[in-house]
N, C-alpha and C positions, 0 to 999 in steps of 0.2 A: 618503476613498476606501474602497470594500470592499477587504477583504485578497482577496488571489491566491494559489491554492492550486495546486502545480504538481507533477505526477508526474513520477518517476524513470525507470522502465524503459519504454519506446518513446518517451520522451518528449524527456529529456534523453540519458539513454543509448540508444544505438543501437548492436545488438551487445556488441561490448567496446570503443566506443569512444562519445565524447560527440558530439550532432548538431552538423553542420560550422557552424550557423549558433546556435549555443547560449550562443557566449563575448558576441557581440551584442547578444544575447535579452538574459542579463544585464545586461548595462553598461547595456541600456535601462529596465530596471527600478529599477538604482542610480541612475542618474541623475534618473528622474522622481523617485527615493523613492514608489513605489509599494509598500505594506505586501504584504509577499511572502513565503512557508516553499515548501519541498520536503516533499511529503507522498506518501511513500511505501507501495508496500504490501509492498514487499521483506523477505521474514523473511531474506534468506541474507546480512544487514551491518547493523549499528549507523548512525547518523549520522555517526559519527565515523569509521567505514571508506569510505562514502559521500562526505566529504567527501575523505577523504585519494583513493580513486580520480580524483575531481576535478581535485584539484592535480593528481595525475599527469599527466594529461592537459592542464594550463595554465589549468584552471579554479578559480579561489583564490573559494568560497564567500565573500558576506557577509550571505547569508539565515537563517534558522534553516533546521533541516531535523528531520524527522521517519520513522522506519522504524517499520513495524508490529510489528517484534523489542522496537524501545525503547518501546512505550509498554503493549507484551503483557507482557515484564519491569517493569515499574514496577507495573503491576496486579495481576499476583502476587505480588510483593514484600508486596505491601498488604494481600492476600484469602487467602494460600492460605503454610503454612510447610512443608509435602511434596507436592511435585510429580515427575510422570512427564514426560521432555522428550526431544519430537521435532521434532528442531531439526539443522544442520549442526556438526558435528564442534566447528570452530572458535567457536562461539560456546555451549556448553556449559557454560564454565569463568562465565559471568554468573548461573548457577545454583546458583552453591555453596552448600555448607549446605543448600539446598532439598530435592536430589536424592533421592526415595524412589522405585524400582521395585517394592516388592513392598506397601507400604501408602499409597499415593499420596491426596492428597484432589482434584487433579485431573490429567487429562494436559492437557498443552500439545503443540499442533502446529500446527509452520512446514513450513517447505520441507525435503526429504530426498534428495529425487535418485530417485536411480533403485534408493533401498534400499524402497522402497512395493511391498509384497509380501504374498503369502497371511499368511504367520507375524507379521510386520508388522502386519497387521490385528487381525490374532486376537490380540495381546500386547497392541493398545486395544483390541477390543471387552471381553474378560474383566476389564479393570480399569475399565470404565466400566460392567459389569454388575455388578462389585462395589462400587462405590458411587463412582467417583471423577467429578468432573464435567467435559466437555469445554472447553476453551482453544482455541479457534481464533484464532491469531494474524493472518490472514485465511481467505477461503472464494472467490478466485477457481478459477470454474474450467479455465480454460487460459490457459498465457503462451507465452512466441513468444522465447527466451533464442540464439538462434543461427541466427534466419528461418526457423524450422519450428517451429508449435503442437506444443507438447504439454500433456500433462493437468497441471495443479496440484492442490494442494491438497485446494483445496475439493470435487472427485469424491470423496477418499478419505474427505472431512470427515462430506459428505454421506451415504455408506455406513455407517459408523460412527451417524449419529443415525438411521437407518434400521433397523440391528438391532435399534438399545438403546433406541428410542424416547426416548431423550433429544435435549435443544437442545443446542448448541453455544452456547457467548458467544463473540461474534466480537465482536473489539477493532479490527481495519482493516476500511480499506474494504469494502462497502457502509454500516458503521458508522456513525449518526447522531456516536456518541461522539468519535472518530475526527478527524472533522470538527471538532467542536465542540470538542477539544482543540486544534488549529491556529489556530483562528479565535482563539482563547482566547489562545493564545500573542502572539498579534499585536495586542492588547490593543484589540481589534475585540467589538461588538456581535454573536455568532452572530444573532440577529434581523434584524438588519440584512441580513442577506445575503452573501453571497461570490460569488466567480467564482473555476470549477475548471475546471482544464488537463488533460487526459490521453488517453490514447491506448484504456481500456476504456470500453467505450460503456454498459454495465452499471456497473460497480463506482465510474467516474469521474463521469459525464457525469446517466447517471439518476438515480443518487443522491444526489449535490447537487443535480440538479431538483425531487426528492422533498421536500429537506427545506429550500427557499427557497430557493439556490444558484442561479448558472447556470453552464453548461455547455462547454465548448469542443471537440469532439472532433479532434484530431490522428492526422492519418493515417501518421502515421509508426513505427506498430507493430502490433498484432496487430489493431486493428478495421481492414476495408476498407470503403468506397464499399455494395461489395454488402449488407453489412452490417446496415447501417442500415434500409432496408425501413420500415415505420409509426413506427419510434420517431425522437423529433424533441429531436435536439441543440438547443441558442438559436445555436451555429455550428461549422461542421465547416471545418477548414482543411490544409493539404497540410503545413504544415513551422511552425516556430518564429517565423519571419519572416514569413509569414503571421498566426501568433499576434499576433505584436506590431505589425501595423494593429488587429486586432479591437482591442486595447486602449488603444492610441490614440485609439479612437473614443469608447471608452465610459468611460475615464478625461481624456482631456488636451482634447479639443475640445470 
């Protein structure tokens, strides 16, 4: 079986709570033993806070799971020993030892709120003019956290390599890497192919097209109907339950 590679936010989660048909979706996965990870692009929780939301809610994970936070910290860990980190309050403390503000070799940036600001900007642009290199722990650029789009990330990311004419290395999604570490995980053939779940019609659905993948697009988060226009999902579905025909198709019968 190709591994299944399945988004977090519009996907599984909806709002602050998990899709009504998602405890399902699972059991149906467990029980085929269909090879399967959570592959997120969430900087604002760990896999392990992810997972605990989860149970909260009655859903006891037995997939691996993946956030773009854990796999942007494992690559620093590896590449870089003084880092600049803009990232949520609470997840700071993964950085220890690392932290340099004032001689950084690169910045990292996740998710921040609503602290994305002129001074903000200007505190990365001046450290990545002075020689530090960009971390983008993703590069979407809008998500849908409360059933209203607002700007991610990636606008702010994209400004930044705009002034400084520098790249960013983005470690999630659209990330060939990304991918290929899930796939990896699931001690699956990347060559062989996959099938991705999610609800961005760019960062999910294209990007695994791009790179042998196919696609699922779920409407149950910030992509709509209207959306879509020339670009071609391999299948676009309304809810989880829906999902899980497409895959019954193309794994059990």
């Amino acid at each position: 079986m190709k591994p299944l590679l399945i988004d977090f936010d519009g996907v599984i989660k909806i709002g602050d709570e998990i899709a009504t048909d998602a405890k399902d979706f699972f059991e149906f996965i467990d029980e085929n033993k269909i090879p399967a990870c959570i592959l997120s692009n969430s900087t604002l929780r760990t896999s392990e806070l992810m997972k605990d939301f989860l149970e909260e809610k009655g859903l006891k994970l037995k997939i691996p799971a993946f956030t773009a936070f854990d796999v942007t910290l494992e690559f620093v860990k590896k590449n870089y020993s003084k880092v600049k980190v803009y990232c949520r309050d609470c997840l700071l403390h993964h950085f220890e030892g690392m932290i340099d503000d004032e001689n950084p070799e690169a910045v990292v940036i996740g998710d921040i709120g609503n602290r994305w600001n002129y001074d903000t900007m200007n505190e990365i642009f001046n450290s990545v003019m002075d020689g530090a290199e960009i971390i983008a722990m993703h590069k979407n650029k809008f998500w849908q956290p409360e059933g209203k789009l607002i700007l991610d990330a990636g606008a702010f990311i994209t400004a930044i390599e705009f002034a400084t004419g520098k790249k960013a290395t983005v470690i999630g999604k659209p990330s060939p890497l990304y991918f290929k570490i899930a796939v990896d995980n699931l001690g699956k053939n990347f060559e062989n192919g996959f099938l991705m779940i999610g609800d961005d019609l760019e960062n999910d659905v294209l990007a695994a097209q791009t790179i042998g993948g196919k696609g699922i697009l779920v409407l149950t988060g910030k992509t709509k109907q209207s959306d879509i226009k020339d670009k071609k999902p391999d299948f676009v579905v309304n809810s989880l339950t829906d999902t899980k025909e497409v895959i019954e198709k193309i794994y059990i019968q």
